[in-house]
C-alpha positions in Angstrom: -6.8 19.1 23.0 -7.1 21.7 19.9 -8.9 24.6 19.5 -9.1 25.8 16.2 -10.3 29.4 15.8 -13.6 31.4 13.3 -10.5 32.8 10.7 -8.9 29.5 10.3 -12.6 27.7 9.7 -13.8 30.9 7.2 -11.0 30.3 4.9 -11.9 27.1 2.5 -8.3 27.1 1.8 -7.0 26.8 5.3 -10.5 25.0 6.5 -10.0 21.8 4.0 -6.6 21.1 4.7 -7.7 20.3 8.5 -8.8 16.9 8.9 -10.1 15.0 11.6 -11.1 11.3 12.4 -12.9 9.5 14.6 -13.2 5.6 15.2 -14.9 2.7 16.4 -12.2 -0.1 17.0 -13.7 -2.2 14.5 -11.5 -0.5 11.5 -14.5 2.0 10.6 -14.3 5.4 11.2 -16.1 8.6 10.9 -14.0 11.3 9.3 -14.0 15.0 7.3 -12.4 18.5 7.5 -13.1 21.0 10.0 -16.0 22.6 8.5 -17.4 19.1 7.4 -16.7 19.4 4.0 -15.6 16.2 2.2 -12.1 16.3 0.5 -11.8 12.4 -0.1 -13.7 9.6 -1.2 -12.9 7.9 2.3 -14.9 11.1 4.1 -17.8 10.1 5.5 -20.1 10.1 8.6 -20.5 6.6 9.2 -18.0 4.4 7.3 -18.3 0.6 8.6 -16.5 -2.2 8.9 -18.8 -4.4 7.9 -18.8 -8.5 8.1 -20.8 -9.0 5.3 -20.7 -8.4 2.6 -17.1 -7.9 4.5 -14.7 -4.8 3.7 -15.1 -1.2 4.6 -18.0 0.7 3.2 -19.3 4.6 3.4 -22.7 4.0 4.1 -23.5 8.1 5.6 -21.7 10.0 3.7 -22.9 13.6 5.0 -25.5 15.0 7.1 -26.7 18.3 5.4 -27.5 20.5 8.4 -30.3 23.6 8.6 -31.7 26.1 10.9 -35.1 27.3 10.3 -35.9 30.4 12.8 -38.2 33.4 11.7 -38.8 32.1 8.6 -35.4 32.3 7.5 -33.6 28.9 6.5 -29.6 28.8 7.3 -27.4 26.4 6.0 -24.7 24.7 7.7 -23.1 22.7 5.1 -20.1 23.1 2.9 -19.5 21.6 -0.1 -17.3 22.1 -2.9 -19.4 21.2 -6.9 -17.4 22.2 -10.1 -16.2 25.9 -9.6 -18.3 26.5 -6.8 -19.0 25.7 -2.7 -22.0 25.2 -2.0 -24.2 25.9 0.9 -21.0 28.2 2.2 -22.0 27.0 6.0 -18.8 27.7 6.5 -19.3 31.3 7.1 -21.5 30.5 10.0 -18.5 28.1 12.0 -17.4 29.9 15.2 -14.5 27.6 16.0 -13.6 24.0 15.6 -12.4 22.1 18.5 -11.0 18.6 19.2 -10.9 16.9 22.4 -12.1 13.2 23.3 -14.5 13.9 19.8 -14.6 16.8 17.4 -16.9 19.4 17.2 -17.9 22.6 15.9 -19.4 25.4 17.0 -22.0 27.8 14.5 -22.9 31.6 15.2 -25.9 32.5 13.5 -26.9 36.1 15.7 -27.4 35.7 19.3 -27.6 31.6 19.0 -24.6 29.3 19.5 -25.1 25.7 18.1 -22.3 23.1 18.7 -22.1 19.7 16.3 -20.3 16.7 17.7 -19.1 13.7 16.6 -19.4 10.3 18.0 -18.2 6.7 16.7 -19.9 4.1 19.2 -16.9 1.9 20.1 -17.5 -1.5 18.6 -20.8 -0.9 16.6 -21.1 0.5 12.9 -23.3 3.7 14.9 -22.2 7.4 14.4 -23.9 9.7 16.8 -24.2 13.3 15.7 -25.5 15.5 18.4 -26.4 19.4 18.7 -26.8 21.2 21.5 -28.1 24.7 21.9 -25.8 26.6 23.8 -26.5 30.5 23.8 -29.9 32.3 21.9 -33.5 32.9 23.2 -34.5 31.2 20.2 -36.0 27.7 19.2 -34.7 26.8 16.1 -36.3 24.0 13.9 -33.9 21.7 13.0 -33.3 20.0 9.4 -31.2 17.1 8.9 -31.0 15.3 5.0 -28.7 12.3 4.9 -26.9 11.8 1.9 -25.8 8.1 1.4 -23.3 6.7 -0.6 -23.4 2.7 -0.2 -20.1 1.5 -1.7 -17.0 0.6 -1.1 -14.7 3.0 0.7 -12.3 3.0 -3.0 -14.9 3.5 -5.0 -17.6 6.5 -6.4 -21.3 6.4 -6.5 -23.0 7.6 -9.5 -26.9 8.1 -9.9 -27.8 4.7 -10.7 -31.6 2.5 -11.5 -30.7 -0.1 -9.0 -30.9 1.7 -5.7 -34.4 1.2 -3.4 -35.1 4.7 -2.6 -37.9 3.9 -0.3 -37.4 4.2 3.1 -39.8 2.6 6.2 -40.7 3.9 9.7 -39.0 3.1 12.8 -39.0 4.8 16.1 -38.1 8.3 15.9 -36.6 7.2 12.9 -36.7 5.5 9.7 -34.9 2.5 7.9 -34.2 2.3 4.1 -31.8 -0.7 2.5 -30.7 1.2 -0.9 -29.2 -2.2 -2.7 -29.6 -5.9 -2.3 -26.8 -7.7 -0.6 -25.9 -4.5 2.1 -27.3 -4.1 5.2 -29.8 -1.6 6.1 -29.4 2.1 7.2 -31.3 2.9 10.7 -31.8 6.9 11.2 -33.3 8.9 13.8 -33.2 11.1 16.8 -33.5 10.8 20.2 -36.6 13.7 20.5 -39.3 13.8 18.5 -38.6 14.4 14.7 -40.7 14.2 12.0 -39.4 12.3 8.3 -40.6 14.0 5.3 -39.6 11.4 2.5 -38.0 13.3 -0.7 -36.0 10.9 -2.1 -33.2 12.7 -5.1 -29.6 12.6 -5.7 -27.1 15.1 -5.6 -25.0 15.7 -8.4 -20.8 16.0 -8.7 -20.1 16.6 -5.5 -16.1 17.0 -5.8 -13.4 16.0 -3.8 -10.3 18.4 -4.4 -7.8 15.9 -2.8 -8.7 12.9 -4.9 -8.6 15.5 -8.3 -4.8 16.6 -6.5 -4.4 12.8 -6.3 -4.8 11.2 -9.6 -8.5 10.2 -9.4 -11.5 10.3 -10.2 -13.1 12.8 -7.6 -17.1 13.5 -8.4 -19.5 11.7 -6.8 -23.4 11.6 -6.8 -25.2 11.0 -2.9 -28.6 9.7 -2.0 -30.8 11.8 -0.4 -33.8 10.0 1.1 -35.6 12.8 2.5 -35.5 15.0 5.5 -36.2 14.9 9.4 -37.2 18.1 11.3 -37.1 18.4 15.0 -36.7 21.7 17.5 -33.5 22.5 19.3 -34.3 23.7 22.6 -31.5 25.2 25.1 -30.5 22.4 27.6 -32.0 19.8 25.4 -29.5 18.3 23.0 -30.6 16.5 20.0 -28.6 13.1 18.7 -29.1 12.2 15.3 -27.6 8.5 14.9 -26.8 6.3 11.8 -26.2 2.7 12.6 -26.7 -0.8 11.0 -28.6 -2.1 13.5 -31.6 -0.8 15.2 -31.2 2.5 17.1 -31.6 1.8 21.1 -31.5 4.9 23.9 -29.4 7.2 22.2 -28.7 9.3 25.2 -27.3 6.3 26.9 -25.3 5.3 24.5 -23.8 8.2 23.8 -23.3 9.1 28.0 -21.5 5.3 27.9 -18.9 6.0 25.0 -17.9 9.3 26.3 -17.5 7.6 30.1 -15.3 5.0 27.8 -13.4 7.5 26.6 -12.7 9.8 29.6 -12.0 6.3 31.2 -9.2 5.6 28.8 -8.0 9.2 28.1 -7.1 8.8 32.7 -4.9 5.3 31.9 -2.9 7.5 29.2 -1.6 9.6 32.5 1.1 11.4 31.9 2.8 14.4 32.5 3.1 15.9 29.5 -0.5 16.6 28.4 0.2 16.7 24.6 2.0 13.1 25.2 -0.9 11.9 27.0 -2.8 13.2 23.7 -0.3 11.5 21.5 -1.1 7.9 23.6 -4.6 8.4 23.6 -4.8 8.7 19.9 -2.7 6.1 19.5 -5.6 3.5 20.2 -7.7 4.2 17.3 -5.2 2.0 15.4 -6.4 -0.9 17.5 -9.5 -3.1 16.2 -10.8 -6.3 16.4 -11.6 -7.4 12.7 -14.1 -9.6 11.2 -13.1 -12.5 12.6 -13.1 -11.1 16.1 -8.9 -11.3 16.3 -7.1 -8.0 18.1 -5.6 -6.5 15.5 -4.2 -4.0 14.0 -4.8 -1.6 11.5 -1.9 0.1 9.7 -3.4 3.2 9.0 -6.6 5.9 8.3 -8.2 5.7 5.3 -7.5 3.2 3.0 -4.9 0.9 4.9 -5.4 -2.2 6.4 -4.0 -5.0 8.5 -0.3 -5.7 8.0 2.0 -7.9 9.4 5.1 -5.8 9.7 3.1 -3.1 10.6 1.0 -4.6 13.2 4.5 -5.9 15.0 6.4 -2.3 14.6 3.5 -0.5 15.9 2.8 -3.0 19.0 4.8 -1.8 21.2 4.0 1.7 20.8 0.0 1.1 20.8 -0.2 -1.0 23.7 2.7 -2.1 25.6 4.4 1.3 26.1 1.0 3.0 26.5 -0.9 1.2 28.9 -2.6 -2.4 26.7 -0.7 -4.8 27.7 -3.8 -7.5 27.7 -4.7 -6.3 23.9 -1.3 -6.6 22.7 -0.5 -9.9 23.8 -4.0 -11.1 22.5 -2.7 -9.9 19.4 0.7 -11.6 19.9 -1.1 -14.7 20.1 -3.2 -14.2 17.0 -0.6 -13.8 14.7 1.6 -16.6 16.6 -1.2 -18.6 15.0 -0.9 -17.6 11.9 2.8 -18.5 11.0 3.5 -20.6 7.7 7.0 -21.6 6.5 8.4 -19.3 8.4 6.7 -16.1 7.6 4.2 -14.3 9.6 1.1 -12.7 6.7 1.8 -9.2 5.7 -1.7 -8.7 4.6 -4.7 -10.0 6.1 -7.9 -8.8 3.2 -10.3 -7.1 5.0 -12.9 -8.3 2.3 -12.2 -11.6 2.7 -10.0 -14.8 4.5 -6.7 -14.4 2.2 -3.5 -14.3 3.8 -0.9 -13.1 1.7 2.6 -14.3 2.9 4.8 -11.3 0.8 7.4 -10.2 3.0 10.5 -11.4 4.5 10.5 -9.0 7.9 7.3 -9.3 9.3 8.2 -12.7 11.0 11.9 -11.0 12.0 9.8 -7.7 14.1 8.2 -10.4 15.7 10.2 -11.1 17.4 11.3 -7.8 18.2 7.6 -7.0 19.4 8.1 -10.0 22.0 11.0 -8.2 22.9 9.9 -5.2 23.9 6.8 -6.7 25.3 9.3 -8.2 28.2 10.4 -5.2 28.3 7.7 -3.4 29.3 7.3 -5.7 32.0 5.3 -8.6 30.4 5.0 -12.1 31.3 7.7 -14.8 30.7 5.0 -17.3 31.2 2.8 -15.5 28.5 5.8 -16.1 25.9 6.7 -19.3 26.3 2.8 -20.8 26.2 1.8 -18.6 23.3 4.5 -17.2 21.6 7.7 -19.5 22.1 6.3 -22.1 19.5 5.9 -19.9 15.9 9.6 -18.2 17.0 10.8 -21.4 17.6 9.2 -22.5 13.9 10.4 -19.9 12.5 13.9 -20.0 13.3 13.8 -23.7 12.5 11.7 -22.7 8.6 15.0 -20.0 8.0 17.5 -23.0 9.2 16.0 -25.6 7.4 16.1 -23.4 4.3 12.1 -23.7 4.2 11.4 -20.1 3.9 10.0 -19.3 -0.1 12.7 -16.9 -2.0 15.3 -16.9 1.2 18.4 -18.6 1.5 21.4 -18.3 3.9 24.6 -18.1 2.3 28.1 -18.9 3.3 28.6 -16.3 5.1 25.6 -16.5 7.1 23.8 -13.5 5.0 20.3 -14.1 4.7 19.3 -13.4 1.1 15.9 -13.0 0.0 13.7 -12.5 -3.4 14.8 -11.6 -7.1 14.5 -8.8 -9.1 11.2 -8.9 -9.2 10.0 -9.0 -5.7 9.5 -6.5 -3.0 9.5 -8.3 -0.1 11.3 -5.6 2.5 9.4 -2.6 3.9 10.7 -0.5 0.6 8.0 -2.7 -1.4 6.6 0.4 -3.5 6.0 -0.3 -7.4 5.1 2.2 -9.9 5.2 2.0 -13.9 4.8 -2.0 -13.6 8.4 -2.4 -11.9 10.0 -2.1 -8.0 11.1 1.6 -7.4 13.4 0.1 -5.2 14.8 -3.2 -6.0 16.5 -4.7 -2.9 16.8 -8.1 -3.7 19.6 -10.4 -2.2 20.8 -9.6 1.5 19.4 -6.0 2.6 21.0 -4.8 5.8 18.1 -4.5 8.0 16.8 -7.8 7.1 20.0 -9.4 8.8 20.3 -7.0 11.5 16.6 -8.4 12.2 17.5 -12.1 11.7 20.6 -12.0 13.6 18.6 -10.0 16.7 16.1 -13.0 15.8 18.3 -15.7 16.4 20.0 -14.0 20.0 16.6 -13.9 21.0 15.6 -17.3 20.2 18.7 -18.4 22.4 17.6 -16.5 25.3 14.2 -18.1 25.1 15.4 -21.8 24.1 13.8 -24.9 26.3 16.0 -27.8 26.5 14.3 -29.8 24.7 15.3 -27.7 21.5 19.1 -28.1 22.3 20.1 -29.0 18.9 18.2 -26.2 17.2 19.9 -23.9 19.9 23.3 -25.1 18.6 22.6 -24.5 15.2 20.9 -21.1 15.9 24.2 -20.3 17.9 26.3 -21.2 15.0 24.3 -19.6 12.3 24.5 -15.9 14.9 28.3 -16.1 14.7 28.7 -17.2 11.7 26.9 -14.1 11.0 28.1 -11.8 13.8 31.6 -12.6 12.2 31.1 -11.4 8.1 27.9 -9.1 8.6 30.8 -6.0 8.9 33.2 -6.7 6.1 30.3 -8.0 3.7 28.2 -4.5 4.4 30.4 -2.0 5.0 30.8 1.0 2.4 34.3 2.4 3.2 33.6 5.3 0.8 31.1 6.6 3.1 31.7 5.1 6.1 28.8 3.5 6.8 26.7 0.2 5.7 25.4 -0.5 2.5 22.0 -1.2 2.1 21.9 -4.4 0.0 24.4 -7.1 -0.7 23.9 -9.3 -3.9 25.2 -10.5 -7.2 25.7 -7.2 -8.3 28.2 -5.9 -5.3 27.1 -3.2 -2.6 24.2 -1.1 -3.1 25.7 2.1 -1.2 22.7 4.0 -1.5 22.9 6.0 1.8 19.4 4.9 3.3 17.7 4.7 6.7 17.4 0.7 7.0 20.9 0.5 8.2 20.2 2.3 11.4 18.5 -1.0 12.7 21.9 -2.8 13.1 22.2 0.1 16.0 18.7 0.1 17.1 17.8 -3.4 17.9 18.7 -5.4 21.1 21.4 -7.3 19.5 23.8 -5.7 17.4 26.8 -7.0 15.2 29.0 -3.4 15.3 31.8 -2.3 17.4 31.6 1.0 19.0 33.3 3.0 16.1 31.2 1.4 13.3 28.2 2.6 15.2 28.9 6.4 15.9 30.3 6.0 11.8 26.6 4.8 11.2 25.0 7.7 12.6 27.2 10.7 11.4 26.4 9.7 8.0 22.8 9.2 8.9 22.0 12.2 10.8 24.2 14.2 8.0 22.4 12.7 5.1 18.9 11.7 6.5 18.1 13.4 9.8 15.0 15.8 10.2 12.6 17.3 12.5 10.0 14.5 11.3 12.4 11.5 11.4 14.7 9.9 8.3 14.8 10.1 4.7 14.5 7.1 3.0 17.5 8.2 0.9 20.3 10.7 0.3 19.2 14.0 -0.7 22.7 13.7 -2.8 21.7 10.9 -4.7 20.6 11.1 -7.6 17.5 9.1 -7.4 16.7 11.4 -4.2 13.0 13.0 -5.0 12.3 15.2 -2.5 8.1 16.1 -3.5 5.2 13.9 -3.2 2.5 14.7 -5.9 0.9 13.7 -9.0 -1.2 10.1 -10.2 -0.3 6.8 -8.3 2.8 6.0 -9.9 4.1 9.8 -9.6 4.1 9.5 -5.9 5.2 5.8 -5.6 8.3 6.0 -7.0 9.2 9.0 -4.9 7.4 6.9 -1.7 11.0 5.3 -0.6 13.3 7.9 -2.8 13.5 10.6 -0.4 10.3 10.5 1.5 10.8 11.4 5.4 9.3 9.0 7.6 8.7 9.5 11.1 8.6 5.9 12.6 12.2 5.7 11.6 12.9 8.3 14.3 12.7 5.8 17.5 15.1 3.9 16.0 17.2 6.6 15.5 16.4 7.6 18.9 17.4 4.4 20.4 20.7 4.0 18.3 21.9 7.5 19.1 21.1 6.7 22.5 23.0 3.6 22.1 26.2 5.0 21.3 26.0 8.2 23.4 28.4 9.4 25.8 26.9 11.6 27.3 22.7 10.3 27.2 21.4 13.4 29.2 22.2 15.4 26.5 21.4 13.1 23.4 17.6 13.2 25.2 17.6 16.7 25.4 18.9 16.9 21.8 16.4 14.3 20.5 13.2 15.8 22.6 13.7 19.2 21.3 14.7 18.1 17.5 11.9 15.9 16.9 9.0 18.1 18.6 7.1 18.3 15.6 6.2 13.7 16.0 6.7 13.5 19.9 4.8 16.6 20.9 2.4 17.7 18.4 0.3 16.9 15.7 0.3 18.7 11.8 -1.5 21.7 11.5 -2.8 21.1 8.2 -3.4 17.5 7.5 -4.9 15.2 10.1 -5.3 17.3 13.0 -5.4 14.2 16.1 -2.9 12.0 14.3 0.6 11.7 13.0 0.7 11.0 9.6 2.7 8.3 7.2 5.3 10.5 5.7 6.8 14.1 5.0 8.6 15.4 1.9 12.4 15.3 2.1 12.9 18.6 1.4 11.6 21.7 3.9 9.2 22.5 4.9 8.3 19.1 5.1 4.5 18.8 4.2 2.7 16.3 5.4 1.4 13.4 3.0 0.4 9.8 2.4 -2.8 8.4 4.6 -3.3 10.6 7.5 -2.9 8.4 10.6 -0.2 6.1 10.4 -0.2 3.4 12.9 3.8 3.3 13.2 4.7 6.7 13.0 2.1 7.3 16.5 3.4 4.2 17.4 7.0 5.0 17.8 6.8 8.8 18.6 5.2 7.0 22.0 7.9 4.6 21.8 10.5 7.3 22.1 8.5 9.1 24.5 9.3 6.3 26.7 12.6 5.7 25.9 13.5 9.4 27.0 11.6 8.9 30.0 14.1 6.2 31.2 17.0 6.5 33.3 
């Protein structure tokens, strides 16, 4: 898929800003830069999601690397200490390639090593194999774990409670440094002896954290060392796993058969879209309590309602898992309460937290595009029907916490000191973006809600019908004259006590987008002048006007530096398959709107960043050129909808 060549890995500067990631559909992951040297805390070789103690956790974090030939010892790692890298095994990689795993390729004279990377699909097991590829020699090879054990936020210092002993296993060994985590099983599949040498590592640094607002130095556990020889035609696998190590050649023949498997139901065309699908599925887990889920994003998100529904479509309908979206259709249809689907579920424990007004509303927008990709009637009505049909009745019977419909039909929600809309950042103690009261794409998603609902509606649910018909005009008839900003021509973004909030922002582009809309024809091509004049780029919408004079167009500094710039100008590039789907909406002529939108948005439908996470789109871009990537570096959405649009320009 990418072939990265020797300059680009010899330069530390170039080298760390290449990421890549590999999963293991349970929400862990294995994950560094290029030339394996750690940037974040969430780097690591096997980071699990574990079910108890239950959360994510960097168990390996590196594997430091050796060749010992003619009595000469060459070091393959890279690591960056406090004005230094060190080993510089950097100056050794030949090229860096990423296909259905990563790997890199070392020159050391006449000998050509490769290093892969493998995540065992559901199992908390990396697999780390070398292969001799050119050279007469037979290297020895030297492998020294270095373990971190904690919690993938956190840092590990040298501490007195960690169990430094480790015990003997086949071809391997098995140490449990703390009381309460699981053990750590090691080996190889040849022959290797384990020379125990237990010691930590001091201040290993991580530049991004440091460029983040964090701490960044951490100390690693080093129980000793195995040594095996690396023989031409005989590959070596090194595996890390919580459970005892079984035939490592078979296991890792079966996950790369998986993988070629699902890589040939990603068929398309285009290669580079049939990359962008198959990446898209290392969003997909099933979590600790066995549901399909969803997980919002690589490396510190987790499961999110909203998320989960606006990525859906994207991960699995439109890309070939139909059977895993609907299962998780029908998980969340079980989770409903007064109305609201959970925006969180806690990866470290059972708590639901029930903080947003629109993750129930793209529910039902995720049913919609799961008919229309073809799915089964029968499916929604025995699965699904009910928790729409609840929670159309909760937003009726005025059941729904902090929302309300007004006379107008508006559907207000929260207070001044709530974030319950998809703009939720906080930063300094207070909402960047307060949108309190009625926010346009809240409405737009009720009132495509409630259209649905009436398509679906069994007889038996004739009177909730009728009031879900007369609460649709009601607000079909005022949603225009309530939101529209006649000095720009467009729709405000929130209606409250205050007036219009005519901040020019992207959320208004849903009352184009989604199945049911309330505009006319002119109010719609109005909506996307000003939109693709004030927000438009190559990597999808601004979250505001760069003539505002909120707009921030960088993303840097601590926490609250970058959160209150997070929704103030920050290009994200789910937003574009709504765009997408509005301009093609409203187009006359929709041959040339898809040629338009293919070749503007190239950068999200047809290729990945060259310097961030190299086999992923990721959450945002700074508003201003040239638009560097930031925030976590796989974002479920923004894959999700650059297939999405993929699709949609597929269609006649």
């Amino acid at each position: 898929m990418l072939h990265i060549s020797r300059d680009d890995c010899v330069n530390t500067e170039t080298a760390t800003r290449k990421e890549w990631i590999d999963v293991n559909g349970l929400g862990g992951y294995a994950s560094s830069t290029i030339i394996n040297c750690h940037t974040r805390k969430y780097h690591g070789l096997l980071v699990a999601a574990l079910k108890e103690p239950r959360g994510r956790f960097v168990l390996l974090s590196k594997l430091e690397t050796s060749l010992l030939a003619n009595d000469r010892e060459f070091l393959l790692s890279s690591n960056k200490y406090p004005g230094v890298y060190h080993p510089t095994g950097h100056q050794f990689v030949n090229s860096f390639d990423q296909d259905l795993y990563p790997s890199t390729t070392y020159r050391i004279g006449d000998a050509l090593i490769r290093k892969s990377f493998l995540m065992v699909h559901g199992k908390n097991t990396v697999l780390v194999c070398f292969e001799l590829l050119e050279g007469k020699v037979k290297p020895a090879l030297r492998l020294r774990p270095l373990l971190a054990y904690r919690d993938i936020h956190g840092l590990t210092r040298e501490n007195m409670f960690l169990r430094p002993k480790s015990y003997p296993e086949k071809n391997g060994r098995k140490i449990q440094p703390y009381e309460g985590m699981p053990p750590l099983y090691m080996g190889t599949n040849r022959a290797s002896e384990f020379f125990p040498g237990p010691k930590w590592v001091y201040n290993i640094e991580y530049i991004m954290e440091r460029a983040r607002g964090f701490d960044y130095q951490e100390d690693l556990f080093c129980p000793g060392m195995f040594e095996t020889r690396l023989e031409k035609g005989k590959p070596v696998i090194f595996a890390a796993s919580v459970e005892p190590l079984g035939n490592l050649e078979r296991q890792r023949k079966k996950e790369v058969a998986r993988r070629e498997a699902e890589f040939a139901v990603c068929k398309e065309r285009s290669k580079s879209v049939q990359w962008l699908k198959y990446f898209s599925g290392q969003f997909l887990i099933r979590n600790a309590s066995g549901l399909a889920s969803v997980i919002a994003g690589y490396h510190w998100f987790g499961e999110w309602g909203r998320d989960t529904m606006i990525s859906l479509p994207g991960l699995t309908f439109h890309a070939g898992r139909r059977e895993f979206g609907e299962e998780v259709l029908a998980a969340y249809a079980g989770l409903t309460r007064d109305g609201l689907l959970p925006n969180y579920l806690d990866q470290n424990s059972d708590h639901l937290a029930y903080n947003s007004v629109d993750a129930s509303l793209w529910f039902f927008w995720a049913v919609q595009e799961y008919l229309k990709a073809r799915g089964s009637r029968k499916f929604v009505m025995d699965k699904v029907y009910p928790a729409l049909r609840d929670i159309v009745a909760a937003h009726l019977d005025g059941r729904v916490p902090l929302c309300g419909l007004d006379q107008d039909g508006l559907l207000f929600a929260g207070n001044e000191y709530t974030q319950l809309t998809w703009m939720d950042a906080q930063a300094y103690g207070r909402p960047v973006t307060p949108r309190h009261g009625a926010a346009v794409e809240i409405n737009a998603l009720w009132y495509n809600a409630l259209r649905f609902f009436l398509e679906l509606a069994e007889s038996e649910d004739d009177v909730l019908a009728g009031r879900a018909r007369e609460a649709a005009e009601r607000l079909h008839a005022h949603f225009t004259a309530r939101f529209w900003n006649d000095r720009d021509n467009c729709l405000s973004d929130v209606v409250n006590e205050h007036g219009q909030d005519r901040s020019i922002r992207p959320n208004q582009i849903f009352a184009l987008s989604l199945p049911h809309t309330m505009l006319d024809f002119h109010h719609m091509r109005a909506v996307i002048g000003v939109v693709q004049a004030h927000l438009l780029t190559p990597y999808g919408l601004r979250t505001l006007s760069p003539r505002d004079p909120a707009y921030s167009p960088y993303y840097k500094g601590d926490a609250d530096a970058r959160d209150s710039a997070y929704h103030q100008g920050m290009v994200w590039p789910w937003l574009a398959g709504h765009f997408g789907q509005a301009l093609l909406r409203q187009a006359e002529d929709r041959t040339g709107a898809k040629a338009f939108l293919r070749k503007y948005f190239k950068p999200i439908l047809r290729e990945f960043p060259e310097d961030f996470c190299i086999n992923a789109v990721p959450e945002l871009y700074t508003g201003n050129p040239p638009h560097e990537p930031k925030g976590a570096v796989a974002q479920a959405w923004s894959m999700a909808e650059a297939v999405r649009l993929n699709k949609l320009l597929k269609e006649k």
